[in-house]
C-alpha positions in Angstrom: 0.0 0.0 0.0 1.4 3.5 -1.1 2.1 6.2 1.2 0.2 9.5 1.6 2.6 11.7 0.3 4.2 14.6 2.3 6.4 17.7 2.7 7.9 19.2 5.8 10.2 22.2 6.6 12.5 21.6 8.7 14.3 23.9 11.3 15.8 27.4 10.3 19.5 27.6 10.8 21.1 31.0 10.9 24.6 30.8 9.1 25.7 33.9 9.6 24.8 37.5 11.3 26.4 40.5 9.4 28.9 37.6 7.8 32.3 38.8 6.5 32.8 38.2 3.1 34.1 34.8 2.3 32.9 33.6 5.6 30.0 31.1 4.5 31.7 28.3 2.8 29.5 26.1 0.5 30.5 22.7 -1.2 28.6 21.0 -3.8 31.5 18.7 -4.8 30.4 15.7 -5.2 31.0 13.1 -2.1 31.6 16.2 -0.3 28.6 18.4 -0.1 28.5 20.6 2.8 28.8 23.7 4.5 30.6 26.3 6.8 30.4 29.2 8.3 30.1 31.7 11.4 27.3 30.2 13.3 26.8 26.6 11.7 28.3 24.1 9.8 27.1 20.0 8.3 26.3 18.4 5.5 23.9 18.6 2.6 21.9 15.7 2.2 24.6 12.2 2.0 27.2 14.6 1.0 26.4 13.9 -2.9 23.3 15.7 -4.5 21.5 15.5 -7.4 21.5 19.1 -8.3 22.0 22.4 -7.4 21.3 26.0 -8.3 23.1 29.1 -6.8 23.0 32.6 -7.2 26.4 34.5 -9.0 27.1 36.8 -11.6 28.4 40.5 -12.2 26.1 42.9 -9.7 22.5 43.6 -10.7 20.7 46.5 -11.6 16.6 47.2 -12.0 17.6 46.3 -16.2 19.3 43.3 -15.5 18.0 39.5 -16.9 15.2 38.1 -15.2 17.1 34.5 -14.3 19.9 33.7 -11.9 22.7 32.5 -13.2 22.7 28.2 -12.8 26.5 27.8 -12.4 26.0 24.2 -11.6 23.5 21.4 -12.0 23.9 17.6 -11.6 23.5 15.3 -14.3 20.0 15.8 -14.5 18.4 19.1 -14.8 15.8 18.6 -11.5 16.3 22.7 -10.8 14.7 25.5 -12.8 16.7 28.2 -12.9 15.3 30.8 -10.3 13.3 34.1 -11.7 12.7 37.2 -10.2 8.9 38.5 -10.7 10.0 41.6 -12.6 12.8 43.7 -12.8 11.3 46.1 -9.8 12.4 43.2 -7.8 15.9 43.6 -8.3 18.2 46.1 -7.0 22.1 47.5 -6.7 22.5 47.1 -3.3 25.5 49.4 -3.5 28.3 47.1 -3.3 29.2 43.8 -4.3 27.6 41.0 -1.6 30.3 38.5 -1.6 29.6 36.6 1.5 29.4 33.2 0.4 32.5 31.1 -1.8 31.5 27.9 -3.6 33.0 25.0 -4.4 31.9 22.5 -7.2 34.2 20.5 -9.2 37.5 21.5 -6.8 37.6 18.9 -3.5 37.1 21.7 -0.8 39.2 19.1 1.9 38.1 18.5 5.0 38.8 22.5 6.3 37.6 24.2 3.1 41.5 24.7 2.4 41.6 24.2 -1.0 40.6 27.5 -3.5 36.5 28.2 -4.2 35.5 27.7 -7.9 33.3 30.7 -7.3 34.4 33.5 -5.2 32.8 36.7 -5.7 34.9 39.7 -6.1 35.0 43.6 -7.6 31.3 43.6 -8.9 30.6 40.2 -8.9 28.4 38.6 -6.1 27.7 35.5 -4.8 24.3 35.7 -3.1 21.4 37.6 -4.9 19.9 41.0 -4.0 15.9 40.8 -4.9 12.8 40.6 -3.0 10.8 38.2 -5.1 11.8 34.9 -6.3 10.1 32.3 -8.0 11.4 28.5 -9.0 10.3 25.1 -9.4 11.8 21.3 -8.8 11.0 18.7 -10.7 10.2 16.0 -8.6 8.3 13.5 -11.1 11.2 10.8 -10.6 11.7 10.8 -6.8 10.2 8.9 -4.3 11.6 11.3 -1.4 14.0 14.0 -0.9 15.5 17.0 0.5 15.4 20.7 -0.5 18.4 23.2 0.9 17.5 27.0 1.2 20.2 29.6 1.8 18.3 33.5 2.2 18.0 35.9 4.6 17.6 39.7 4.7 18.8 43.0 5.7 16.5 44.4 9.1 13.0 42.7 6.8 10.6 40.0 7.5 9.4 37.4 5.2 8.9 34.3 3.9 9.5 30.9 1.3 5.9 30.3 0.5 5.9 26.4 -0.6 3.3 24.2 -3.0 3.6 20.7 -4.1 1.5 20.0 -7.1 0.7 17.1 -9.1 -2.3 15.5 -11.3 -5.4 15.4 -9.5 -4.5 15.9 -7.0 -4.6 18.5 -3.5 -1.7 21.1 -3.2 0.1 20.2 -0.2 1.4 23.4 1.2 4.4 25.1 3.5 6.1 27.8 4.2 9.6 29.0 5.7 9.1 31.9 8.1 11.4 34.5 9.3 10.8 37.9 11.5 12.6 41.1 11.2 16.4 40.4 12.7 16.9 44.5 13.3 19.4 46.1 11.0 21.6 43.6 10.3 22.1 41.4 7.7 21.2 37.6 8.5 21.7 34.7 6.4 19.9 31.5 6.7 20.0 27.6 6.0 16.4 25.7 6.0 15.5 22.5 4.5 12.2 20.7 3.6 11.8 17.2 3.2 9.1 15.7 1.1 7.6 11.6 0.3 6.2 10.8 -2.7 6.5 7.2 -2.8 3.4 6.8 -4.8 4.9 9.1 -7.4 1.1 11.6 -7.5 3.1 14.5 -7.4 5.4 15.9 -9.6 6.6 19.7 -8.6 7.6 21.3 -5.7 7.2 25.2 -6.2 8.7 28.2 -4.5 8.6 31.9 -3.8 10.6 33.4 -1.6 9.2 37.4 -0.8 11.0 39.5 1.6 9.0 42.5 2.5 11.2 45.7 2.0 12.8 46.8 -0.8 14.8 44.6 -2.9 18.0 46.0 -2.5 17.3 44.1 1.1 16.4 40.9 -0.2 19.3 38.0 0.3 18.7 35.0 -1.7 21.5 32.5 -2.4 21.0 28.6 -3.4 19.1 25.7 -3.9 20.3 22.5 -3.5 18.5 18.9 -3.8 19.1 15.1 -2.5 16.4 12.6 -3.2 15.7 9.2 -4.1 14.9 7.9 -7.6 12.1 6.1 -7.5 12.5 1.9 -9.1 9.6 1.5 -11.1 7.6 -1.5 -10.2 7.1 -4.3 -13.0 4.9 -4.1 -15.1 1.8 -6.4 -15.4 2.8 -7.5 -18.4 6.3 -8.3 -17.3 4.9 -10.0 -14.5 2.5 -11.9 -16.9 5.4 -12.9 -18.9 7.2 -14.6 -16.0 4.3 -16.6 -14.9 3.8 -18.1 -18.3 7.4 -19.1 -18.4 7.7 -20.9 -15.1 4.3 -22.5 -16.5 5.7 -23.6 -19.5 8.8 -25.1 -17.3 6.7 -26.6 -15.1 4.9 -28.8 -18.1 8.7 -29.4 -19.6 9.2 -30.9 -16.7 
């Protein structure tokens, strides 16, 4: 009998409060998928994931694309590249906001000794200023996973408002919560988890709104680690079998 499916946030961790640049320390190598920084450090998922998506290119302006820049993905593309709502979303925050460093096809060693692959530097950033982000993960394939956040915000509230959506069926719905940390910049880690063991769902959709201006807004990766789902045999296949031990059985 199939399971009901589920999803579930998990607790918020904060990674950092007005975090020196450099100072949050992200891996996505595979084997080695984890994180450091001023107030936290773990693991993602088993330490290997299927894909990832994370904010980085040359500083924004209000006429700048609509997408994030994917810098990495697994082998399959589970990750839609995240888009802001419009381009009053986005905002110069003034100065480059390098505060995380990533790692991806360089082994980052046990102490994050060895060099980033992405480090932000002059204009270029490495954790998005907007205030209205939008995404979706494919899910169709998995029978359960995990979903990695990394936000925050400068002296705002807000929220990742959550949805997971398949053929007729009911929206199961979430959110990820956080109240006004004064005026400081905070950064956050927060995962969900989600079943879908029957394989009824297909999407899990996001939208992460901070409520003051968008120059406030702090918005950094995504990050996945699920289970593919074995397909069960088909009737047919089953069918097949039974006739062939049959047809044994009178051989013999």
């Amino acid at each position: 009998m199939a399971h009901a499916a589920t999803m579930t946030v998990g607790t918020q961790t904060t990674l950092g409060s007005n975090p020196a640049a450099g100072s949050i320390r992200i891996s996505f190598y595979d084997g080695a998928a984890k994180y450091s920084a001023p107030s936290a450090s773990g693991t993602l998922g088993d330490g290997t994931l299927l894909d990832y998506s994370f904010y980085g290119n040359t500083r924004q302006t209000a006429s700048s694309t609509l997408a994030w820049v994917e810098r990495g993905a697994g082998s399959a593309d589970y990750l839609s590249v995240a888009q802001v709502a419009d381009a009053s979303n986005l905002a110069n925050p003034g100065s480059a906001i390098g505060w995380p460093r990533y790692w991806t096809s360089t082994d980052p060693n046990t102490d994050f000794s060895s060099t980033p692959d992405y480090s932000a530097s002059g204009t270029n950033e490495s954790i998005g200023t907007a205030n209205n982000v939008l995404g979706t993960i494919d899910i169709s394939n998995l029978s359960s996973g995990t979903v990695y956040f990394m936000f925050g915000s400068f002296a705002q509230s807000g929220s990742i408002s959550l949805q997971m959506t398949g053929t007729d069926q009911t929206p199961i719905t979430d959110s990820m919560t956080w109240g006004s940390p004064g005026s400081i910049n905070v950064v956050f880690l927060q995962s969900l988890t989600f079943d879908n063991s029957d394989g009824s769902y297909d999407t899990i959709s996001y939208n992460y709104l901070n409520t003051g201006a968008a120059s406030r807004g702090r918005f950094g990766f995504v990050a996945l680690d699920g289970i593919v789902a074995v397909p069960e045999p088909s009737a047919a296949f089953l069918g097949s079998l039974g006739l062939l031990a049959l047809l044994r059985r009178r051989r013999a």
